[in-house]
C-alpha angles and dihedrals in degrees: 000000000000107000121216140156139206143164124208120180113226127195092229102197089064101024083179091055106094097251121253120212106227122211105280101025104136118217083214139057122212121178144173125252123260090059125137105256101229135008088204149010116204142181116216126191147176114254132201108248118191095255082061093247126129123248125187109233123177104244101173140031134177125236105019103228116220132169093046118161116237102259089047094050088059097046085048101048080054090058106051083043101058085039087082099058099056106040087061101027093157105088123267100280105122127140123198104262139179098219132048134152103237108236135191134213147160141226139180128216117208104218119218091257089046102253121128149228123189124206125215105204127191112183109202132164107239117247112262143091133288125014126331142164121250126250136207123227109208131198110196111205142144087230123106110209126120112181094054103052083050084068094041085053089044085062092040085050097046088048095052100057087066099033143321089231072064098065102049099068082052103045085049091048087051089044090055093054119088113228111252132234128273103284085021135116140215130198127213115197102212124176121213120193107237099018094050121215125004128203098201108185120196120191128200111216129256103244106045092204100067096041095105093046148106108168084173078074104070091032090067103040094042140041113240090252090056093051091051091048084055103042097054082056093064099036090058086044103243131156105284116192120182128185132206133141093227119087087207093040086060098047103049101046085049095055086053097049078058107046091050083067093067137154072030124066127221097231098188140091100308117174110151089191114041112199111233095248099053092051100120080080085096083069095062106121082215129086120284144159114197147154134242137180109251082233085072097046097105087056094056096050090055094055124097103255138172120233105299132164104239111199118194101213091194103057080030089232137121104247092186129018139162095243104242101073091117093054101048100075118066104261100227088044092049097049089048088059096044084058097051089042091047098056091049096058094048087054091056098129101037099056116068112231087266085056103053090043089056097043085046095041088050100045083050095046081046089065094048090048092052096046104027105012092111096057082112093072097048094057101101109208125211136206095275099048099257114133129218120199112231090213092182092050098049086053102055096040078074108099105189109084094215083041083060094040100058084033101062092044087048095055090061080066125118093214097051087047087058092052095048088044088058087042102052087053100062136040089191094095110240121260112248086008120120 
């Protein structure tokens, strides 16, 4: 099975409305530990409609939630409604078949208050004979962790193929255990007729920020130059479109572009996956960074859109751009990165998939270090402990002329905003945070 992941953010009290980001939407999710691992887990599967179409509904969910008070029912039927979408966000133009490579992705949906709830999602074609249409198993959770629902959806897929009563002791099992720390381990007793009693471990990663990452991803798919190209789009928050025809190929080059931004979010509209009929978000005139399948690719060129840098994931080139992308990183800084991406790339074989996240992660924070890493001394602090950012004197503190010129263009941004505002509030310095 490919593995892939993606996050899209929904408005889920419209799910047909194209999603906003909202300042402060993280394109990441981060959580503690002792947590309960997932709210839902949900089927969902293509029904025939009159007009002999096929339409995801959602035919089975676990557990059944009952005794739920009026204002959570209805946050509750929005969500299951919007679940559908996204789980088959390529039209509605399927055909019974008798093959299909199982895939997994991922979405988020943005609740109204903000809050968010991310789905693992593992399309698979049921066992059996003769033609049949594929179905999505779904795990609805507030834990951001992708590795480890894959192997969740490892165990739900193995299960399946002897029976569904299979997967709900499982799934309870699963719902009892409390999720471990960062570096930590549960472990899920799970009984299987014919094969007897399972001892199924699941392991968070060391390092939380990069749990939801495959920088490998992006480095086989692009050259290092395209990725910085890309990369100074997003730092300076443009419209970012990329195309692929795999669900699980988007999202998880998506997740990467993302991830190159930390200690910084991007806090705009983020859906690695856009479902066909909510394509005219590519006409926002705000930032986005979405993906879309190459077979919609005509439509989205027809549309009325703004300047954005279209990168086509497949041939690994930029089919559109603004023009400046080479100027807007410092030289020297940007040299210094090719190097670092370069030799990774030329290592390919020899790092494991943990390695490569932690080498890319590191060239990119180094960036961050170099331009904005004395934002800590410009933070004036008053009596009662509230601090003010001295933005002109942070400016000027920076002694490279081309450093000046992207950093003055780069605190305009929303994402680095976000990160002052965070900042201001607390003298503990911020974990991760440089």
């Amino acid at each position: 099975a490919t593995t892939g992941k993606e996050e899209t953010s929904a408005a889920e009290n419209n799910p047909s409305r194209a999603p906003q980001g909202k300042p402060g939407e993280r394109s990441s999710v981060f959580y503690s530990a002792g947590q309960f691992f997932f709210e839902y887990l949900v089927v969902v599967s293509l029904k025939k409609t009159s007009d002999g179409r096929y339409e995801p509904k959602i035919t089975y969910q676990f557990p059944k939630r009952e005794n739920l008070l009026k204002g959570q029912k209805e946050e509750e039927e929005r969500l299951l409604q919007a679940i559908p979408l996204f789980c088959f966000p390529d039209g509605n133009n399927w055909a019974p078949v008798t093959e299909f490579s199982s895939e997994t992705f991922s979405f988020v949906l943005t609740n109204v208050d903000g809050s968010r709830k991310i789905g693992y999602c593992r399309r698979l074609l049921p066992s059996g004979r003769g033609v049949r249409l594929p179905e999505v198993f779904c795990i609805i959770s507030c834990l951001g962790c992708f590795g480890l629902f894959s192997k969740i959806l490892d165990e739900v897929e193995k299960r399946r193929q002897i029976s569904m009563a299979v997967i709900y002791p499982f799934m309870q099992g699963l719902r009892e255990s409390l999720f471990p720390a960062p570096g930590k381990t549960v472990t899920i007793k799970s009984f299987i007729p014919e094969s007897g009693t399972e001892f199924i471990e699941l392991t968070r990663p060391v390092d939380a920020h990069l749990e939801h990452v495959e920088f490998q991803a992006l480095l086989q798919r692009l050259s290092p130059q395209l990725i910085l190209h890309i990369f100074s789009s997003a730092v300076l928050e443009r419209r970012l479109i990329f195309l692929a025809e795999e669900l699980s190929v988007l999202s998880q080059c998506i997740h990467a572009v993302a991830a190159l931004l930390y200690p910084f979010t991007w806090a705009h509209t983020y859906i690695p996956v856009v479902p066909e009929c909510l394509l005219d978000t590519v006409c926002c005139p705000t930032p986005f960074m979405v993906g879309i399948q190459l077979r919609h690719l005509e439509k989205v060129l027809d549309q009325p859109m703004e300047e954005a840098l279209i990168v086509d994931l497949c041939k690994g080139k930029i089919l559109q751009a603004v023009g400046d992308e080479e100027e807007i990183l410092p030289a020297k800084l940007q040299n210094e990165m090719l190097t670092s991406l370069n030799r990774h790339n030329n290592n390919n074989n020899v790092h494991t998939p943990e390695q490569v996240n932690a080498l890319v992660s590191e060239a990119f924070v180094q960036f961050f270090v170099r331009t904005v890493g004395h934002y800590a001394s410009h933070i004036k602090w008053s009596k009662n402990g509230s601090g003010a950012f001295q933005e002109r004197a942070f400016c000027k503190a920076v002694a490279s002329k081309t450093n000046r010129k992207f950093v003055k263009k780069f605190v305009k941004t929303n994402m680095f905003s976000l990160f002052i505002e965070e900042a201001e509030k607390s003298r503990i310095p911020q974990e991760g945070k440089r």
